[in-house]
C-alpha positions, 0 to 999 in steps of 0.5 A: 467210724471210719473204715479204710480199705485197700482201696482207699491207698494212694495209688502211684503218680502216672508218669508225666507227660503224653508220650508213652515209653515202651519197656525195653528189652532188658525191662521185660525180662526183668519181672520173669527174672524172680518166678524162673529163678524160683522154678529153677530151685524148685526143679533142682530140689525136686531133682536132687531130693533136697526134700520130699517128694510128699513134702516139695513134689517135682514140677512134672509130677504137679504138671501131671497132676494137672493134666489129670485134673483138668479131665474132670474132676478139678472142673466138677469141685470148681463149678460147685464153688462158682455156683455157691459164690454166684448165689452168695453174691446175688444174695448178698449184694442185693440185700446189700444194695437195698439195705444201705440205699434205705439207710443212705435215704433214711435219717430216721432208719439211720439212726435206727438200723446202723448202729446195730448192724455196725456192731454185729459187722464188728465181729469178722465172718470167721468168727460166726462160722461156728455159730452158723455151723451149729444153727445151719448144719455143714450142708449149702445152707452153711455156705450161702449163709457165710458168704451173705454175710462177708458180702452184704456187709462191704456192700452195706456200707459202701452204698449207705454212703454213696447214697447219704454224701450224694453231692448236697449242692446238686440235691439242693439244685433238684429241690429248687427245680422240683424234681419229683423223688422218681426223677431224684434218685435216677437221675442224681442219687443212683449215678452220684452213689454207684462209684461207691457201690462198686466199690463195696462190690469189689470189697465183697467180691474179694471177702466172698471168694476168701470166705468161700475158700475158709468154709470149705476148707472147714466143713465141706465134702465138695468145692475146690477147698475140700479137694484141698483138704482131701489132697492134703490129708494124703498128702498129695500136695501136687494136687495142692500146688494146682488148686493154688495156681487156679485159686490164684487164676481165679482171683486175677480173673475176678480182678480184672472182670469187676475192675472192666465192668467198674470202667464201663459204668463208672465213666465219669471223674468221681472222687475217691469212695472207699473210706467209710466216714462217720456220719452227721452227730445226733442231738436231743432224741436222736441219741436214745434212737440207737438203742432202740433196736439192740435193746428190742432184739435182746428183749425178744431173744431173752424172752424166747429163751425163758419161754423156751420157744427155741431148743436151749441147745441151739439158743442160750440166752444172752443172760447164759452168754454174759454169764459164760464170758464173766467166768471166762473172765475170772477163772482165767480161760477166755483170759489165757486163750485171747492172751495166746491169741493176741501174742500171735497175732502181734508176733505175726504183725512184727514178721510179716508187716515188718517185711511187708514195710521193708519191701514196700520201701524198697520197691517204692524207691527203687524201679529195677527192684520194682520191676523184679519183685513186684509181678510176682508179688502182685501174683502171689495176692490174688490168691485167697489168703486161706488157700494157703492153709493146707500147704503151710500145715504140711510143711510146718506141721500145726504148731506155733510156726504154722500160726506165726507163718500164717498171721505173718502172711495175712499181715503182709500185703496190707501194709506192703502195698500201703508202704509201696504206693506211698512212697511211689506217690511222693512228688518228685521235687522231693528228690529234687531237694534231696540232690540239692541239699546232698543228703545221704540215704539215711537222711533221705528217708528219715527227713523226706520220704518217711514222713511225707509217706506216712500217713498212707504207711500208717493206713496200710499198718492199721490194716494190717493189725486188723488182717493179723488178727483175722489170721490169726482166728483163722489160723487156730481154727485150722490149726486148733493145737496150743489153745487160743481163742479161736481154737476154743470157739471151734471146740466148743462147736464140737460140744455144742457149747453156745454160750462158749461160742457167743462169748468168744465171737463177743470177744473177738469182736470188741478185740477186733474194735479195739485194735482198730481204734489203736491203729486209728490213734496210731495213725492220728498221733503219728502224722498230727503234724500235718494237721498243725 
């Protein structure tokens, strides 16, 4: 199964030529044009009490707060958080690294081990929280759990396929030379495999510290996301606004700290390693290997239920949880919640991805409007999707429009990105055949700029659809009012219904599977073209 990140988008064409062009002095001003515009509406709502100072606080009153918080108290919640992504990442990564090096080394272990660990890595983080939540508590185990989950799965991967695609022509070298198996991984298989292993580490760094942010924010009593809930709570969203900012800050600190240490390791021409490709077919035998595991884990899990060696409370029986979601099924609940959840979701999509198109369009062919919007936009990213959450709930309540607003941001910045790089990355001859043939803008787009983007358009939509969905899980177990299948996985973790539970991360997990493979038929149908 193919899997596409962030990272895997065409990046925009350097500027041609050896001479560096310095920005002049009206360039320069242009990208602090938007965030002090905003700032001079902000001070003058605050100052003309357009809203309330619970709803909108004054600049100074944020500043103060920060001031304040800067004492002790911010740094103390901030630490904590640090330490359980620290652990997380230590934890996750290595087991990470291990698992998809043997896998990667492994033909036989491939077949066995992958197939199961693709399909419980179908099921996003979000949805085993409350899962983790019943079987570990809401103390550290909780965290550490949540983050080795959203981590060793990026890194898994990543590393399976840097290990598997090590350059076969230098492999085949190696066993004509006779290099012993200590010498063939140190010198060709670590080397040939750590672009894509850092790769998997940027991916995990970002899952870990969002994942963080959602369990927090969930079930916590300190860490920079229950500061946020508690300053939420009072109403004290002063406290909110500094928590963003440093989330924020966080963010583009661990950007640029694993993009220098990426630089430092990985000096050499390497080709791109972020897509996930499938793997070689298996034949005969090797078809039934893949079944082997799954088959034996729920054997097990089965017989540990009926000999009740495990609380019936804690663990059902995969039996009970078929059965739960066959009801569910039937008599319409499991039905109405992901009916509800999935119009969310596509009603998220149509707001934020259709902005997120627009502008991305807009800021691809335009470099004034690329200068103006795109700092504050790229800003505005690296803060962690969750901690947007208790500033959407103050000021739109936990109705519908929080969701939709909430989905909508989630989908946003995918296919943003995708549609701005795209277009950026177009050859200039294009532009050069649009003066010579005069067309018009709207023949410009339709004729060259559209089509030539749209494959890596169609990636960034295919992520959003992915990211809307994620969203809107998120989005109902933070705002779990108006039903939804998210709102129903998070109460039955109140009643200790795990048979409820597994029946909805089963849904989520083949919807998340599903709108995966339409976004892949999407992309596929829509630029067969190319292929022709």
């Amino acid at each position: 199964m193919a899997r596409v990140s962030l990272l895997s988008l065409p990046l925009a064409a350097p500027p041609l030529g050896g001479r560096r062009h310095w920005p002049t002095l009206n360039q320069r001003l242009l990208p602090w044009l938007l965030p002090v515009s905003l700032f001079v509406l902000w001070w003058l709502a605050s100052r003309n009490q357009w809203m309330s100072e619970q709803i909108l606080p004054a600049p100074s009153l944020v500043w103060n707060s920060a001031v304040e918080l800067s004492r002790g108290e911010l740094w103390s919640h901030l630490w904590i958080s640090l330490q359980r992504l620290s652990w997380g990442l230590l934890a996750g990564i290595t087991a990470g690294g291990i698992l998809g090096a043997a896998l990667g080394l492994s033909r036989t272990l491939e077949r066995l081990v992958f197939p199961t660990f693709t399909g419980l890595a179908q099921v996003p983080t979000l949805a085993w929280i409350p899962l983790f939540m019943v079987f570990f508590g809401i103390g550290e185990v909780l965290k550490l759990v949540v983050l080795i989950k959203a981590i060793v799965v990026p890194v898994t991967l990543h590393t399976l396929v840097g290990v598997r695609d090590a350059q076969p022509k230098l492999r085949e070298a190696a066993a004509v030379l006779r290099l012993p198996s200590r010498l063939l991984i140190r010198r060709l298989v670590l080397p040939a495999a750590l672009p894509a292993f850092m790769a998997g580490v940027r991916l995990a760094l970002a899952a870990g510290w969002t994942s963080l942010l959602a369990v927090e924010l969930l079930a916590s009593s300190e860490g920079i996301g229950y500061l946020m809930v508690w300053a939420r709570q009072l109403f004290m969203l002063d406290i909110v606004f500094v928590c963003i900012v440093v989330i924020g800050l966080i963010g583009v600190a661990m950007d640029l700290g694993i993009g220098l240490l990426d630089k430092k390791l990985v000096h050499w021409p390497h080709p791109a390693t972020a897509e996930i490709r499938r793997g070689p077919r298996y034949q005969g035998w090797q078809r039934l290997q893949p079944w082997l595991l799954p088959l034996t884990l729920l054997s097990v899990w089965q017989w540990a239920t009926v000999e009740q060696w495990v609380d019936a409370n804690i663990l059902v029986s995969p039996l009970a949880v078929l059965t739960t979601t066959w009801n569910g099924l039937r008599d319409g609940t499991l039905i109405s919640g992901m009916a509800l959840s999935l119009g969310r979701t596509v009603g998220g999509l149509l707001l934020g991805g259709g902005l997120g198109f627009a502008l991305g369009l807009l800021l691809g062919l335009s470099r004034s409007s690329e200068r103006v919007l795109g700092p504050t936009l790229a800003a505005i990213r690296q803060i962690a999707i969750f901690a947007w959450v208790p500033l959407l709930t103050a000021w739109f309540g936990l109705g519908e429009l929080a969701k939709w607003v909430f989905v909508a941001l989630a989908g946003f910045f995918p296919l943003f990105i995708a549609t701005q790089r795209s277009v950026a990355n177009l050859s200039p001859q294009l532009n050069e055949a649009a003066q010579v043939l005069r067309l018009n803008l709207r023949k410009r787009l339709t004729r060259l700029v559209l089509p030539g983007a749209a494959p890596g358009i169609f990636a960034g939509l295919r992520l959003s659809l992915i990211y809307a969905w994620l969203g809107t899980i998120g989005a109902e177990y933070f705002m779990p009012s108006n039903g939804g299948i998210g709102s129903q996985m998070i109460g039955a973790q109140q009643l200790l219904r795990m048979d409820l539970i597994m029946a909805g991360m089963l849904l989520v997990g083949l919807t998340g599977a599903l709108l995966n493979l339409i976004g892949q038929r999407l992309e596929i149908r829509a630029t067969r073209w190319r292929h022709a």
